[in-house]
Backbone bond lengths (Angstrom), bond angles and torsions (degrees), N, CA, C in turn:
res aa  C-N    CA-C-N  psi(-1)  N-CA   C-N-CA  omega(-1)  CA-C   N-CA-C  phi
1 X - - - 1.468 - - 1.517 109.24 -
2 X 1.140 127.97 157.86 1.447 136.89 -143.40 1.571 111.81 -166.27
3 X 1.837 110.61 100.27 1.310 109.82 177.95 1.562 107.80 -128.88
4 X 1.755 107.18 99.41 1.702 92.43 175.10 1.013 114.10 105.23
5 X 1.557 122.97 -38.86 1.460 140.05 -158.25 1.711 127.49 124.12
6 X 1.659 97.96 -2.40 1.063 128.23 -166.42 1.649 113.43 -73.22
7 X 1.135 148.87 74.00 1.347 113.01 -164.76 1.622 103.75 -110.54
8 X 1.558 97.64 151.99 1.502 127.43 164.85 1.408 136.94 -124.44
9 X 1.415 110.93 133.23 0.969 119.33 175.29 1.766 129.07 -61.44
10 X 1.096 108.77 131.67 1.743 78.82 175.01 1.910 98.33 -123.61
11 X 1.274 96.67 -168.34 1.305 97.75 171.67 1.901 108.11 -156.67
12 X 1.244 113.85 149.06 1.546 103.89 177.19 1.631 108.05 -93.34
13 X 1.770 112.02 131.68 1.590 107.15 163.62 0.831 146.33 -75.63
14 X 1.009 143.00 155.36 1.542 133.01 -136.60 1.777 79.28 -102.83
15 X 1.653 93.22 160.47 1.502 105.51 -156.70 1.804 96.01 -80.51
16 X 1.579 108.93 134.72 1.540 122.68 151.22 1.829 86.44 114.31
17 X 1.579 99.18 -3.01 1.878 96.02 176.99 1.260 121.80 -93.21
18 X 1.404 148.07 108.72 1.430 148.10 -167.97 1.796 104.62 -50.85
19 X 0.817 130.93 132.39 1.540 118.45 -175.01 1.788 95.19 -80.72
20 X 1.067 145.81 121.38 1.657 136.22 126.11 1.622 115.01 5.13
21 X 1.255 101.37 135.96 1.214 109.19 -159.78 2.023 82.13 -98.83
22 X 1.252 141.67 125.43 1.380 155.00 178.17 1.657 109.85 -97.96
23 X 1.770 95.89 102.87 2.324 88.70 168.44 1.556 94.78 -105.99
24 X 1.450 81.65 153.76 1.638 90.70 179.19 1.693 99.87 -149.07
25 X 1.202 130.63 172.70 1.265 145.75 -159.35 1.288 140.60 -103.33
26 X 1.478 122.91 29.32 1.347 109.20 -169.85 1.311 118.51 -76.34
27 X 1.577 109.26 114.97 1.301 128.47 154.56 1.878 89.86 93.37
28 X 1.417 91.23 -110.68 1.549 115.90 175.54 1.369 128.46 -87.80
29 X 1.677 103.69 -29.99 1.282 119.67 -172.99 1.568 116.33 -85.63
30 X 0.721 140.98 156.88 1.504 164.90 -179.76 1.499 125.10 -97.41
31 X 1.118 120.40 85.12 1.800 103.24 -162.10 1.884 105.94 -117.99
32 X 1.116 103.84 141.73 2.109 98.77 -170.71 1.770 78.21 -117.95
33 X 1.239 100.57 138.52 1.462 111.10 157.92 1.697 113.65 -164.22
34 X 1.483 96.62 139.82 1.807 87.77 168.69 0.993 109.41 -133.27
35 X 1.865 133.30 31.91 1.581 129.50 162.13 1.577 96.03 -103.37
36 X 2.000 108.01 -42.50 1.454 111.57 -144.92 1.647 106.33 -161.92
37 X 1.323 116.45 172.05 1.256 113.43 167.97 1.852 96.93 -109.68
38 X 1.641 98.38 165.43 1.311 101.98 172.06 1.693 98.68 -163.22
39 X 1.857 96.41 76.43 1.646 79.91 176.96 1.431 123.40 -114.57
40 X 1.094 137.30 162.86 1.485 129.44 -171.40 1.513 98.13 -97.22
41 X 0.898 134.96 -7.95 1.942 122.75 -177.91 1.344 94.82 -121.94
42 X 1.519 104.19 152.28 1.088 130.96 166.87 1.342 128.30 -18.74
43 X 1.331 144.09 119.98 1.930 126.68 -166.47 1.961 74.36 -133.23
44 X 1.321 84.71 134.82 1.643 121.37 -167.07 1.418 105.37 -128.84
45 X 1.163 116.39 -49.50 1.271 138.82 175.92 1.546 124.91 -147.60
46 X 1.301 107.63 161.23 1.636 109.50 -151.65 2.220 70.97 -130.39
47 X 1.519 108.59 129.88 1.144 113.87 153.88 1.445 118.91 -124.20
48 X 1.273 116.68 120.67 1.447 113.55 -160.91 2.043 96.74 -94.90
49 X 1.414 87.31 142.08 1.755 88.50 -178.15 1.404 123.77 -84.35
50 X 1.349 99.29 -6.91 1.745 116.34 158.47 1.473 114.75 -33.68
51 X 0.855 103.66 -47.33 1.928 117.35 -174.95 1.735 107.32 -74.44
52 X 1.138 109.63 -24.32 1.515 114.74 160.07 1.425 134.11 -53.03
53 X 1.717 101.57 -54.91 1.425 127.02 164.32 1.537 122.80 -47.33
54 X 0.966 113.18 -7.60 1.505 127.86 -177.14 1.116 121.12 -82.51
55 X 1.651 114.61 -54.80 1.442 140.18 172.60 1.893 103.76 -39.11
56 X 1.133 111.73 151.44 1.459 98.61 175.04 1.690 101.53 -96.93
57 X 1.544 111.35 173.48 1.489 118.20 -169.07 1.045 117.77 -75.15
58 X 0.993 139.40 150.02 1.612 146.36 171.76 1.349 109.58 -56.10
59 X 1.024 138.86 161.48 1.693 137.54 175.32 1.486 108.82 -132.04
60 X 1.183 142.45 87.11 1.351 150.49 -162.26 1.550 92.89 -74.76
61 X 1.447 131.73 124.16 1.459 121.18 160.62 1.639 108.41 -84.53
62 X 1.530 107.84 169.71 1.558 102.95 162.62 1.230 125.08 -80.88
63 X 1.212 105.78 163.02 1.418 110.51 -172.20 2.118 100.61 -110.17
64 X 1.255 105.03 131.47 1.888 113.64 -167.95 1.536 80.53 -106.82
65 X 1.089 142.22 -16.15 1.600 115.52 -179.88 1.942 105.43 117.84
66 X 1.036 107.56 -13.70 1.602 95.09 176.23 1.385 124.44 -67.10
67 X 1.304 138.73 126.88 1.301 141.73 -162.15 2.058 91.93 -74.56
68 X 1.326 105.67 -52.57 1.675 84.55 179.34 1.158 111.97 -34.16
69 X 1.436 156.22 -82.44 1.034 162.64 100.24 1.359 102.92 50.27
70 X 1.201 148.08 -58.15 1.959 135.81 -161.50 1.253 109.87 -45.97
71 X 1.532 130.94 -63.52 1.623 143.29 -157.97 1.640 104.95 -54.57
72 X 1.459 102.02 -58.13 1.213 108.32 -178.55 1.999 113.09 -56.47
73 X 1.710 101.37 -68.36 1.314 96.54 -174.92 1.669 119.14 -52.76
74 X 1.549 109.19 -32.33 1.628 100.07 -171.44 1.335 100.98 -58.98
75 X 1.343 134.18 -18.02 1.908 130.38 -122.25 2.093 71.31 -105.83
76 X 1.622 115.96 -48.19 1.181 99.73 177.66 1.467 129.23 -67.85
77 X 1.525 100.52 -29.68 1.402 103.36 179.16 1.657 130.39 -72.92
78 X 1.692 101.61 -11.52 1.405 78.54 161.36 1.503 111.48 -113.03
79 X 1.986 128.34 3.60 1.429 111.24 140.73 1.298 116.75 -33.76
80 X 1.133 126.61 -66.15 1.693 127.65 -164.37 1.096 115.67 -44.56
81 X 1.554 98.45 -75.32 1.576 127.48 -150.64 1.482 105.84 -100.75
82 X 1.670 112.99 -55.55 1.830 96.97 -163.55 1.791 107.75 -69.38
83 X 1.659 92.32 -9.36 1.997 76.52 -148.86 1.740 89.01 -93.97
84 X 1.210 110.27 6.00 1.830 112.28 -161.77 1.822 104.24 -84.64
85 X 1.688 115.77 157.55 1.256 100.40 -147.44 1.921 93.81 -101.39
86 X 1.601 112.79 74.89 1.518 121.66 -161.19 1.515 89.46 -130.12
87 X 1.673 102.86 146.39 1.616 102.28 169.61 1.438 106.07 -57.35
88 X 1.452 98.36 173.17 2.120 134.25 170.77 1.687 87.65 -57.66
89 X 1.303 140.29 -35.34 1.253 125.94 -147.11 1.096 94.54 -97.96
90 X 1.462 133.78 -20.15 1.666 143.81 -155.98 1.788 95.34 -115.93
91 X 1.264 109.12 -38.50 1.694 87.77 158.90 1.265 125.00 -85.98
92 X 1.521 118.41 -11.17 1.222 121.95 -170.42 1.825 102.71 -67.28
93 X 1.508 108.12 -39.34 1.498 117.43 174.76 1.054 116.07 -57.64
94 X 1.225 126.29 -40.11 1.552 134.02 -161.26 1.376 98.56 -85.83
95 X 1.329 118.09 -27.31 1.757 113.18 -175.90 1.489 91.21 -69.11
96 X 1.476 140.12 -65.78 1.446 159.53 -134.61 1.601 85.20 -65.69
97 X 1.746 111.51 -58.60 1.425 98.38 -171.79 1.348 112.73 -70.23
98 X 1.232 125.78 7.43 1.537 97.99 -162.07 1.851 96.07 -131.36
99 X 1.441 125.30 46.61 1.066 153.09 172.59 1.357 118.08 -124.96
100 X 1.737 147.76 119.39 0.978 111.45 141.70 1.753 90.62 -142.13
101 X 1.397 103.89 -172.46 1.393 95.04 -156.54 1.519 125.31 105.37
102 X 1.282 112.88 -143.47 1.698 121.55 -165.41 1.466 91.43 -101.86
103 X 1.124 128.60 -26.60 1.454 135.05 155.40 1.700 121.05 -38.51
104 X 1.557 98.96 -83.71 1.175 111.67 177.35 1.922 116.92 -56.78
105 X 1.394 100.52 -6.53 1.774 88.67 179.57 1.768 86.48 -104.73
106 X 1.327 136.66 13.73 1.088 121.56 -163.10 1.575 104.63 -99.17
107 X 1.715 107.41 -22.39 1.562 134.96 175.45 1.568 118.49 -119.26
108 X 1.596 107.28 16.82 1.723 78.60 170.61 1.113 140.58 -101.83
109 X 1.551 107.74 6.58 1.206 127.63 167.58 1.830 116.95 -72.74
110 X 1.683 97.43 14.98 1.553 91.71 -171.13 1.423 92.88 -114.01
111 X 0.933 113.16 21.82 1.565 102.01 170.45 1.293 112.35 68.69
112 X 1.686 125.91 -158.40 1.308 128.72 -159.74 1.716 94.55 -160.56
113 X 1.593 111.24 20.70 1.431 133.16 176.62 1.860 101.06 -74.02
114 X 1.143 118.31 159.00 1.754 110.08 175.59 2.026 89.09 -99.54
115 X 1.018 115.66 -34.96 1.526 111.74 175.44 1.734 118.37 -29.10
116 X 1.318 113.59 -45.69 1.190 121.29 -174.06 2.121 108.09 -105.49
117 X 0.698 119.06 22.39 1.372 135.11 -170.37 1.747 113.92 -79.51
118 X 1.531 112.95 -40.53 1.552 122.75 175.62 1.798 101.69 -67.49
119 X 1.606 97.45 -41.34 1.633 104.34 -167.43 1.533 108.74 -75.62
120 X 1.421 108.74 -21.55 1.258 96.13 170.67 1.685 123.25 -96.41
121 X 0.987 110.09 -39.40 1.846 102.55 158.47 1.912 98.48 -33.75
122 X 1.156 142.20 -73.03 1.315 152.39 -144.06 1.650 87.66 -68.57
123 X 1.186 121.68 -57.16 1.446 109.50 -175.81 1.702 109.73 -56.05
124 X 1.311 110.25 -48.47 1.852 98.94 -174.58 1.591 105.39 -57.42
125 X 1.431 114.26 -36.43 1.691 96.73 175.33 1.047 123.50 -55.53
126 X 1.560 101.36 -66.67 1.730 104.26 178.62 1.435 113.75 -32.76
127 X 1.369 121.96 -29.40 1.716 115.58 -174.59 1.039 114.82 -84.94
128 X 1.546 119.32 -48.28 1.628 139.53 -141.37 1.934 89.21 -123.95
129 X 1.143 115.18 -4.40 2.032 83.30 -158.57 1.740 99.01 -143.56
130 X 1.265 103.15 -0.98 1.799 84.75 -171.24 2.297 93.98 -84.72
131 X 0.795 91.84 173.41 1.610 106.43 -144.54 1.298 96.00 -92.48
132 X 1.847 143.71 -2.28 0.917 135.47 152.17 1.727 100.44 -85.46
133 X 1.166 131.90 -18.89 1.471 125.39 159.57 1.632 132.96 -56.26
134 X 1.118 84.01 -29.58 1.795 103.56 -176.19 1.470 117.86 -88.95
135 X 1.568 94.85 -37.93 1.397 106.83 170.14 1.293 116.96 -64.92
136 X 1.210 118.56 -31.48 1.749 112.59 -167.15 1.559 93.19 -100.31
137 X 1.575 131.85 -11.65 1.410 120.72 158.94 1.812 115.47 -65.83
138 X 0.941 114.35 -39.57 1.473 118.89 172.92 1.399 111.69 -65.21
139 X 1.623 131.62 -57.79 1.045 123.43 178.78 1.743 119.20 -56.19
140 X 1.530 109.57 -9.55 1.539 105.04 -147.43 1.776 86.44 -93.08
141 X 1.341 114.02 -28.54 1.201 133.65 -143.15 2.144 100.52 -90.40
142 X 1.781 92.11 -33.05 1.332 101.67 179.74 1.805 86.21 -81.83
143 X 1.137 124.78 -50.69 1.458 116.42 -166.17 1.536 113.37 -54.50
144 X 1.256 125.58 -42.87 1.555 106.95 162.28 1.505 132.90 -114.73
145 X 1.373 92.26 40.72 1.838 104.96 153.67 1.510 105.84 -65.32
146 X 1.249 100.94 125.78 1.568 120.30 164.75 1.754 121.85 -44.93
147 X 1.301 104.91 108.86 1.414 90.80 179.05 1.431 134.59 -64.37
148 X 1.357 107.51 140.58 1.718 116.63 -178.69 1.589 112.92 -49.98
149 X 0.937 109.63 142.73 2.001 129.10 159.11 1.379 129.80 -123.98
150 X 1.123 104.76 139.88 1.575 114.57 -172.36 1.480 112.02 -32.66
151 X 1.643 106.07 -42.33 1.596 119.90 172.90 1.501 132.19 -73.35
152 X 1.655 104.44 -9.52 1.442 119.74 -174.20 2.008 104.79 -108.50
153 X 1.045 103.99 8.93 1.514 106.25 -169.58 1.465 129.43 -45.06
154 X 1.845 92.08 -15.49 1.554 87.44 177.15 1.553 114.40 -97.39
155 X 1.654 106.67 -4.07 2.043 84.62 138.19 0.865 128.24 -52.71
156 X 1.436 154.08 -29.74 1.070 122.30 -133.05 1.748 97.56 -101.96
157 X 1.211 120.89 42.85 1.558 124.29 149.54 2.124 105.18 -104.50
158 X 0.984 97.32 -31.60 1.541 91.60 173.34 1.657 113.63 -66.96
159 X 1.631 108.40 -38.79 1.215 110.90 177.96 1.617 118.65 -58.30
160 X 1.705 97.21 -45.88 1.729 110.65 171.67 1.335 105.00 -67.98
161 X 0.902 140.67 15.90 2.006 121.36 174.91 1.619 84.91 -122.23
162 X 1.016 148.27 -11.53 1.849 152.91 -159.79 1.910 89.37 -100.54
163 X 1.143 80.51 -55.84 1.604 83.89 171.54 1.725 136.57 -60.96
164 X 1.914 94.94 -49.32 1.577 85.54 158.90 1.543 130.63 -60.19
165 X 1.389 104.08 -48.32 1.202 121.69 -178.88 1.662 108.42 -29.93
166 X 1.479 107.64 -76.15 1.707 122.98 159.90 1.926 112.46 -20.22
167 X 1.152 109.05 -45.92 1.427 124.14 -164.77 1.537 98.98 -83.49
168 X 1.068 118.97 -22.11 1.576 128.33 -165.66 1.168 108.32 -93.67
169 X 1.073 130.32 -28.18 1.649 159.09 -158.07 1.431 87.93 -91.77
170 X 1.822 103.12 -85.17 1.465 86.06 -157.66 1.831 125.07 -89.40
171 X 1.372 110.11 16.47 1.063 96.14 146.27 1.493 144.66 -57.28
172 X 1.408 114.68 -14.70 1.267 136.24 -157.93 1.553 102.91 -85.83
173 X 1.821 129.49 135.52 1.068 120.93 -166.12 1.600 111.96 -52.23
174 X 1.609 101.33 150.58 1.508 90.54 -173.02 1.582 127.38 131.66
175 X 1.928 71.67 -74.30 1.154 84.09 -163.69 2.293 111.38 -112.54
176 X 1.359 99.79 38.44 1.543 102.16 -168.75 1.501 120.48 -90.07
177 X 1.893 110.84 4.18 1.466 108.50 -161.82 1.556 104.92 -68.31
178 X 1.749 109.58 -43.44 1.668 108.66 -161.34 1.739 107.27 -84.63
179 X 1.316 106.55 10.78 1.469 116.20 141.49 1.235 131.07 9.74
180 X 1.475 74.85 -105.93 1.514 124.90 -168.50 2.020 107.19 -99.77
181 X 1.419 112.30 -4.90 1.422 90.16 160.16 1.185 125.17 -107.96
182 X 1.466 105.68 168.45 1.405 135.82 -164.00 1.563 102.07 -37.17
183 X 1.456 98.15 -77.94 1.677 126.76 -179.97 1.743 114.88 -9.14
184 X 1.851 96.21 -55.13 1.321 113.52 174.01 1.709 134.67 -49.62
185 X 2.305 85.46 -51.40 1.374 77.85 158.90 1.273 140.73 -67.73
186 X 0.971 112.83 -51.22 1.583 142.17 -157.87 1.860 87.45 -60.10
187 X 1.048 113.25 -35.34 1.817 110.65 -175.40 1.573 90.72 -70.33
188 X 0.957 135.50 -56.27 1.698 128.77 -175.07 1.159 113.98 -65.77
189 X 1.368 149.03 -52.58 1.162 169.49 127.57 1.765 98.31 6.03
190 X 1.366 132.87 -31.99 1.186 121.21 -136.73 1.645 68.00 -120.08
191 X 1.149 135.75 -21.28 1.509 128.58 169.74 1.134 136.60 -75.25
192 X 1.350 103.79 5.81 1.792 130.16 173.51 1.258 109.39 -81.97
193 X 1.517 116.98 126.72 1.772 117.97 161.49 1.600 92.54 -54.41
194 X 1.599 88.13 176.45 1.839 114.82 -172.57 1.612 90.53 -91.63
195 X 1.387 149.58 13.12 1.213 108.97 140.62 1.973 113.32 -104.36
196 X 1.311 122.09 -26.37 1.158 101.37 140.38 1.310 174.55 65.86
197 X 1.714 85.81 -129.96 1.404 130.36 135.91 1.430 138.59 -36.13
198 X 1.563 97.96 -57.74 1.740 114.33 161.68 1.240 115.95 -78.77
199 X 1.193 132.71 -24.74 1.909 124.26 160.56 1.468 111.15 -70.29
200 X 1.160 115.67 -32.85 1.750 118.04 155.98 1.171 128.90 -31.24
201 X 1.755 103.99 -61.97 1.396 101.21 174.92 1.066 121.97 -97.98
202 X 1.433 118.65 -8.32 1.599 126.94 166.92 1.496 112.90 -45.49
203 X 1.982 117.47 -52.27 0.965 114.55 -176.31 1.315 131.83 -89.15
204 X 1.696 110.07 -14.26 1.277 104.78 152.02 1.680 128.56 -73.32
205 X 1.394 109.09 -33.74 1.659 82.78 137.93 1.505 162.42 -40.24
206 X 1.472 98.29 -30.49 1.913 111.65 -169.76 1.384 74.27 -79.26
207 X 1.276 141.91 -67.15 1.457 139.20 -138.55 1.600 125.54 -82.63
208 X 1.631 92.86 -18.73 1.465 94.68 173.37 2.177 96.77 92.91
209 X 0.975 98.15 -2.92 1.732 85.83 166.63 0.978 137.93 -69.35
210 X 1.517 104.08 85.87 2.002 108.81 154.93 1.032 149.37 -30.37
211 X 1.537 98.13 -63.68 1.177 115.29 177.33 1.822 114.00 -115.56
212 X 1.309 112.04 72.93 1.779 106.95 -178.29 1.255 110.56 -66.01
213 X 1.344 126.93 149.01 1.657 131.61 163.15 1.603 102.19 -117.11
214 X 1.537 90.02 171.86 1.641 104.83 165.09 1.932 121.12 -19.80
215 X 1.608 89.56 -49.75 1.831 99.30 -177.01 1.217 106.79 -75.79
216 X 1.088 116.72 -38.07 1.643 101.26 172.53 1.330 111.79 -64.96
217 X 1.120 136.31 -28.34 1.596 113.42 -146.38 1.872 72.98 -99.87
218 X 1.240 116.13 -57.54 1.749 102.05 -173.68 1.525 126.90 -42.26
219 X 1.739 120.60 -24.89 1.017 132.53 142.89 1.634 113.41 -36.71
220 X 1.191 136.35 -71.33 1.473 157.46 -169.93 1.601 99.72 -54.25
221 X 1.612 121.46 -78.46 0.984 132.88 -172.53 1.285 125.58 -49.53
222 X 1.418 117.61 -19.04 1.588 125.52 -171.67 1.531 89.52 -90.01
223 X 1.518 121.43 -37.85 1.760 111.13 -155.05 1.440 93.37 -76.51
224 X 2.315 129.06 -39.03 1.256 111.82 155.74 1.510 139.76 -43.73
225 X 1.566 117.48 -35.30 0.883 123.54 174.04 2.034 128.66 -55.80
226 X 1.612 91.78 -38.13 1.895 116.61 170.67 1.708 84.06 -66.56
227 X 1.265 117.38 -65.51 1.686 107.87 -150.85 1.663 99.04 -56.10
228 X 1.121 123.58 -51.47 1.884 116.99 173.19 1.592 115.13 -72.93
229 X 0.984 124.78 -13.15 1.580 102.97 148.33 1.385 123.39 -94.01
230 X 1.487 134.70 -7.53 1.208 111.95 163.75 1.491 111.22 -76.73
231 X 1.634 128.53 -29.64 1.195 139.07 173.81 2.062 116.96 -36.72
232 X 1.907 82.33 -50.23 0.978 88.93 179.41 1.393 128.23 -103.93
233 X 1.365 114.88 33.36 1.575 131.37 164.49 1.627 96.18 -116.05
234 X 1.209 131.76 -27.23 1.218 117.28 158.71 1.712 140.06 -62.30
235 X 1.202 111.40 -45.85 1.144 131.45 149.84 1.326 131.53 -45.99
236 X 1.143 136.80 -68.95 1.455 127.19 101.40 1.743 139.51 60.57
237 X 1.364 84.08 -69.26 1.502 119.38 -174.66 1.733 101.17 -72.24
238 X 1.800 114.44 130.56 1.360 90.03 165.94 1.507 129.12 -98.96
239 X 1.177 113.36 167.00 2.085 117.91 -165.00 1.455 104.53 -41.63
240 X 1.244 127.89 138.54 1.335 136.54 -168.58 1.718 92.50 -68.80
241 X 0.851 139.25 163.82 1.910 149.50 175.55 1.328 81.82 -119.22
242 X 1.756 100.38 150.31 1.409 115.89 178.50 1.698 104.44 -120.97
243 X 0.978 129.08 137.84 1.730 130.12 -165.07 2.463 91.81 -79.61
């Protein structure tokens, strides 16, 4: 059989066997057939979704309500769930299970109906996701990190990933004002032991920095962070034995 340039094989089922229902791909369109094709656009190529089935499944975690946490989990939840081709009532379930926490009491009065399903995505933002929410979860989170010590130094790669993370966030539209202020740095900055401290200002000296923000210092802090873990994979290491 022959559509376009397209060709397919078919085959007849053996009698009392339901044939499989077959999607395949032309172009943009989406077509299921198991007598025939019948498409109106162009078929260039045939992508069979067989090759999909292969991939392993996505694993959606729940979401407890922490705004650190929203960007990322929504970004999976509607790969999974919103963008998948299942009724409002079948995502509406999958949202219910996959909440619990300050989350899940924030929607359970919405039932497990698909009717109320748009309103409830909109309620977890409004709580968990609009970007002055997230922002003051990141800042709150840098504000009572434990400050570093000369003796604790090999945090300071946990401190540098708390930090990108923060930096990652608010670059994102929205959310770019606490950036670039002062307030921000100077709160991280103040979590540095006193030596540190003096490579701080050492290097905004070499460079001529006036005015540092958030990106600068996360720039800075990650290359300290490499210099104490190679330190401390060296160290580390046990004494060579001599034969």
């Amino acid at each position: 059989m022959t559509l376009d340039g397209a060709h397919m094989l078919t085959s007849t089922p053996k009698q009392g066997i339901k044939p499989q229902q077959l999607k395949v791909k032309f172009q943009d369109e989406e077509v299921a057939s198991n007598e025939g094709f019948h498409a109106e656009t162009p078929a260039n190529t045939i992508i069979l979704r067989s090759s999909m089935d292969s991939l392993p499944k996505l694993k959606l975690d729940s979401f407890d309500g922490d705004p650190i946490r929203w960007s990322d989990w929504m970004s999976m939840f509607q790969s999974i769930i919103d963008d998948a081709d299942i009724s409002r009532n079948a995502k509406m379930q999958h949202l219910q299970n996959a909440v619990v926490g300050r989350a899940k009491e924030a929607i359970e009065g919405y039932g497990y109906s698909g009717e109320l399903y748009a309103d409830a995505l909109e309620k977890l933002e409004l709580r968990f996701g609009k970007p002055h929410i997230v922002v003051k979860a990141h800042l709150n989170r840098l504000r009572k990190w434990v400050k570093l010590s000369d003796d604790r130094l090999h945090e300071v790669r946990r401190f540098s990933d708390v930090i990108s993370t923060a930096v990652k966030t608010f670059k994102r539209p929205g959310y770019t004002n606490d950036l670039h202020a002062a307030n921000s740095l100077n709160m991280v900055v103040d979590k540095l032991p006193h030596s540190l401290c003096v490579k701080w200002r050492e290097y905004r000296r070499e460079i001529e920095l006036k005015h540092a923000t958030l990106l600068d210092f996360e720039k800075w802090i990650e290359v300290q962070a490499e210099v104490h873990d190679d330190f401390g994979i060296r160290t580390s290491k046990p004494p060579s034995t001599r034969s």
